[in-house]
C-alpha positions as CSV (number, residue, x, y, z in Angstrom):
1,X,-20.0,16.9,9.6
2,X,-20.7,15.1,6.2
3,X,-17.4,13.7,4.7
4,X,-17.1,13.1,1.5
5,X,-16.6,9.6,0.0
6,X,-14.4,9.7,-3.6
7,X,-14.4,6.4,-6.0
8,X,-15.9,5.1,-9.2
9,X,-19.4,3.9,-8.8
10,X,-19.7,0.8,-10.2
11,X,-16.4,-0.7,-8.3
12,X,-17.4,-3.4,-5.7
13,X,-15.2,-2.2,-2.7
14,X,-16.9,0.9,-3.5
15,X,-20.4,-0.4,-3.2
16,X,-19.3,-2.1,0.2
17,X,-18.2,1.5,1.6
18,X,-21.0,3.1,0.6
19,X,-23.3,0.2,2.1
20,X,-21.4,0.5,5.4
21,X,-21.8,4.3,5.7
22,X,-25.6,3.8,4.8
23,X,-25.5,1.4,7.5
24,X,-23.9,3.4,9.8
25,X,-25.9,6.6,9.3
26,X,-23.0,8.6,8.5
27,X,-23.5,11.4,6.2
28,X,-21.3,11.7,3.0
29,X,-21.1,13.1,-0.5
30,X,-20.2,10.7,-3.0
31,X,-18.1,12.2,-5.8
32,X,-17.4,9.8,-8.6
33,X,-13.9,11.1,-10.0
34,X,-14.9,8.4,-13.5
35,X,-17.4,11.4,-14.2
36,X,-16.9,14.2,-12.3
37,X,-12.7,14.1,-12.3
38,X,-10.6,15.2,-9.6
39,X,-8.2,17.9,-9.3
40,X,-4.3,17.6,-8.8
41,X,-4.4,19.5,-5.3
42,X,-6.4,16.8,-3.9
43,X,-4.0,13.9,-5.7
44,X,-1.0,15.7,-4.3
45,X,-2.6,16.1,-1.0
46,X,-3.4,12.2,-0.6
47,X,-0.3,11.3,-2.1
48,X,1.5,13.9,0.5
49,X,-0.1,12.2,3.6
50,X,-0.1,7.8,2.3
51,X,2.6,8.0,-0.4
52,X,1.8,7.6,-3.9
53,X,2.7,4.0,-4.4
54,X,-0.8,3.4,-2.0
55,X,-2.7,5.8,-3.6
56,X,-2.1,4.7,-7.6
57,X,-3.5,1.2,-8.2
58,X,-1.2,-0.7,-10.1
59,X,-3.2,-3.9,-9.6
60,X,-6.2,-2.5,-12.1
61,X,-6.3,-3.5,-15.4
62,X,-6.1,0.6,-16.6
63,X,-2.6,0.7,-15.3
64,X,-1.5,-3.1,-16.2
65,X,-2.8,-2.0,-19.8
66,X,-0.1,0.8,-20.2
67,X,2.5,0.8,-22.0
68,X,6.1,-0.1,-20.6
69,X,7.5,3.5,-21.1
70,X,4.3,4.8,-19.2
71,X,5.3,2.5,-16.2
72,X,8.8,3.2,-16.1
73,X,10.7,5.5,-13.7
74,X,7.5,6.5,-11.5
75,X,7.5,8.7,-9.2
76,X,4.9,11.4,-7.0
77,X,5.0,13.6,-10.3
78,X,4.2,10.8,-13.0
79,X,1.8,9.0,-10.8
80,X,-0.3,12.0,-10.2
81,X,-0.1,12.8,-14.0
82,X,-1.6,9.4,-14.8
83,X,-4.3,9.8,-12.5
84,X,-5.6,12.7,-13.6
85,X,-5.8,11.3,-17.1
86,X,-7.1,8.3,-15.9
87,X,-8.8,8.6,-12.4
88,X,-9.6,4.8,-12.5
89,X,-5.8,4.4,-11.8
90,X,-7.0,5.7,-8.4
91,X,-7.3,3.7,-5.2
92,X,-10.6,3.4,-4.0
93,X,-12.0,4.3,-2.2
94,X,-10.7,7.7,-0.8
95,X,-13.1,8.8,2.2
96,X,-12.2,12.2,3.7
97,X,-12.5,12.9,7.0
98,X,-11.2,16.4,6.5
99,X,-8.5,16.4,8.9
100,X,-7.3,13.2,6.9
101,X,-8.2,10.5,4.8
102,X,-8.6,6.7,4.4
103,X,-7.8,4.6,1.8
104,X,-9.4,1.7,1.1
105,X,-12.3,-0.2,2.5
106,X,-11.5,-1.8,5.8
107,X,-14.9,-1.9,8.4
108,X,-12.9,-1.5,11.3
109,X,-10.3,1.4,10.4
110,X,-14.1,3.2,9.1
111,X,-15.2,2.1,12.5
112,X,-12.4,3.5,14.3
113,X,-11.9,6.2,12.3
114,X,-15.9,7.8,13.0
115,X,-16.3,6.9,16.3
């Protein structure tokens, strides 16, 4: 099965993934959502199964940059909304397993989770 492996690809954690699946052998797509977007079904899907306080990064400078009306009252709705108009407000990275997905880069949860 090849997954597919969805981030931004200059990001560092995303550059450790992807050197860990190289590593590893394990066959993926990499779909970079800076040039290539993302669609809401997938944003509401991973927000559906982690919640999406984990899956908007409110640590990034993109989202610290917003204004205070743009931060206010979030919720699944909002969050997804600011996503898609600014994917680098995504977590990264999202690697789908196609029966779930991970967020973030942790070697063994990837390790677990591809055994």
């Amino acid at each position: 099965m090849t997954y597919t492996l969805y981030g931004i690809k200059a990001c560092d954690t995303m550059k450790k993934a992807r050197t860990w699946l190289d590593e590893k052998a394990v066959a993926y797509e990499f779909h970079d959502y800076k040039t290539q977007g993302i669609d809401r079904d997938s944003l509401n899907r991973w927000c559906n199964e982690h919640g999406w306080e984990v899956i908007l990064n409110r640590a990034g400078t993109t989202f610290r940059k917003l204004d205070d009306a743009s931060k206010a009252d979030l919720d699944q709705a909002k969050a997804v909304e600011l996503m898609l108009a600014q994917p680098s407000m995504i977590k990264r990275p999202v690697l789908d397993l196609g029966t779930r997905t991970l967020v973030g880069f942790k070697p063994d949860l990837y390790a677990a989770a591809l055994a």
